[in-house]
C-alpha positions in Angstrom: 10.3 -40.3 67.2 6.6 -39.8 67.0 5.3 -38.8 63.6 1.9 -37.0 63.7 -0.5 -35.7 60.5 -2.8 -32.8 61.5 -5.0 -31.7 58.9 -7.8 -30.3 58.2 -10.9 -28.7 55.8 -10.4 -31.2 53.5 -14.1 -30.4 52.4 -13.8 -33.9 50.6 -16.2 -34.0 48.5 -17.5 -30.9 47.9 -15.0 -29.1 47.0 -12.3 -31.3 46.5 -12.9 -35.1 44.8 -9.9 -36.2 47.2 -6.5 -35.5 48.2 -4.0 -34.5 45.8 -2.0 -37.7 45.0 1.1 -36.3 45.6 0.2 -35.9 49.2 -1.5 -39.1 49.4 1.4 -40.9 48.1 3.3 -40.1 51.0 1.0 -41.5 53.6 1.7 -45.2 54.4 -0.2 -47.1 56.6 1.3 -48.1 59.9 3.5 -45.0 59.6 2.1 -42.2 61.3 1.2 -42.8 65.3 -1.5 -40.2 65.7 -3.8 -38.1 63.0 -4.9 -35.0 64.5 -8.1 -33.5 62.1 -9.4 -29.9 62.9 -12.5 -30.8 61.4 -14.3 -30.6 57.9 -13.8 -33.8 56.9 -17.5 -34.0 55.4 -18.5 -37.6 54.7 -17.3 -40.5 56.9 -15.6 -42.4 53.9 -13.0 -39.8 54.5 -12.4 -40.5 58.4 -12.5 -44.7 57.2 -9.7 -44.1 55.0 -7.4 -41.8 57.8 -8.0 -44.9 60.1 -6.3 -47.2 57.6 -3.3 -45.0 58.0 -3.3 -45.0 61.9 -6.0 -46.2 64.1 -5.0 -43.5 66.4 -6.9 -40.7 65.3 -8.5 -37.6 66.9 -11.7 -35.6 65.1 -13.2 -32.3 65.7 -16.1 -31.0 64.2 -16.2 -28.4 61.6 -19.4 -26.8 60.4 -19.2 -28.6 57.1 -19.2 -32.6 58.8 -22.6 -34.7 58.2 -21.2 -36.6 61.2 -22.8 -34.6 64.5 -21.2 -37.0 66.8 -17.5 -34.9 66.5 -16.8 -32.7 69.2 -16.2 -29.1 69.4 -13.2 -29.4 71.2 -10.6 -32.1 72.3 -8.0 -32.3 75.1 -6.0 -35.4 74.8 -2.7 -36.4 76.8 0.1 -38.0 74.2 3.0 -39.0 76.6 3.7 -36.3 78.7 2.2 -33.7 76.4 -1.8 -32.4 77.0 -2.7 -31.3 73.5 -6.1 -29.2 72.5 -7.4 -30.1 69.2 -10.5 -27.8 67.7 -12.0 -25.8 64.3 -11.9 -21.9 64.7 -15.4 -21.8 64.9 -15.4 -23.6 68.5 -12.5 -21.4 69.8 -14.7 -20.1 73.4 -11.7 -20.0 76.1 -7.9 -20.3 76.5 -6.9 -23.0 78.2 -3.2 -22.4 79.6 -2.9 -25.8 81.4 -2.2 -27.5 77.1 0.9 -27.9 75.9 0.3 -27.4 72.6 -3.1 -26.0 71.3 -4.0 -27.1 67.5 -6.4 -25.0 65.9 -7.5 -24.8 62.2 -9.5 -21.7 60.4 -10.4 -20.8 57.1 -6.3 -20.6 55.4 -4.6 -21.9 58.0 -3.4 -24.6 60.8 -2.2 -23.0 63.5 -0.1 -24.2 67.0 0.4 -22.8 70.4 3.0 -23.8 73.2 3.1 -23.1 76.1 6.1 -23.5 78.6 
């Protein structure tokens, strides 16, 4: 079993001081094998501590991120599965040939399969 954290607008720290502890009690390091983020993180200290819970982990950008270098968009083969990671505001075409499409607007994460 593969155990995957997607997240994202975590806005952290302008308009939250961090996650809640609840949440963040539950993340153990070495644990998760791949952290999807849909962008928004907003400082780097943020994407430092995600990659002491998995080393594995795929950003894209969100119009809130000091950090430029984030893509818009991200295809990325896991296995067998091509997956397409982005934030709403970089949604420009469907791409039918992704398994699974993660995408991440203002309430919501959303996921697409296709079969």
């Amino acid at each position: 079993m593969v155990l995957v954290l997607a997240l994202g607008d975590l806005h952290i720290p302008h308009r939250a001081a961090d996650l809640p502890s609840k949440f963040k009690s539950m993340l153990v390091p070495g644990m998760i094998q791949h952290v999807f983020c849909t962008g928004n993180l907003c400082i780097k200290e943020v994407q430092d501590y995600l990659k002491t819970l998995c080393p594995d982990l795929h950003i894209t950008r969100g119009e809130y991120d000091e950090d430029t270098r984030y893509p818009e968009t991200k295809t990325l083969t896991i296995g067998q599965f091509k997956l397409g990671l982005c934030h709403a505001m970089a949604i420009r075409q469907r791409s039918c040939s992704l398994f699974l499409k993660l995408l991440k607007d203002a309430r919501r994460i959303y996921s697409f399969m296709h079969l």
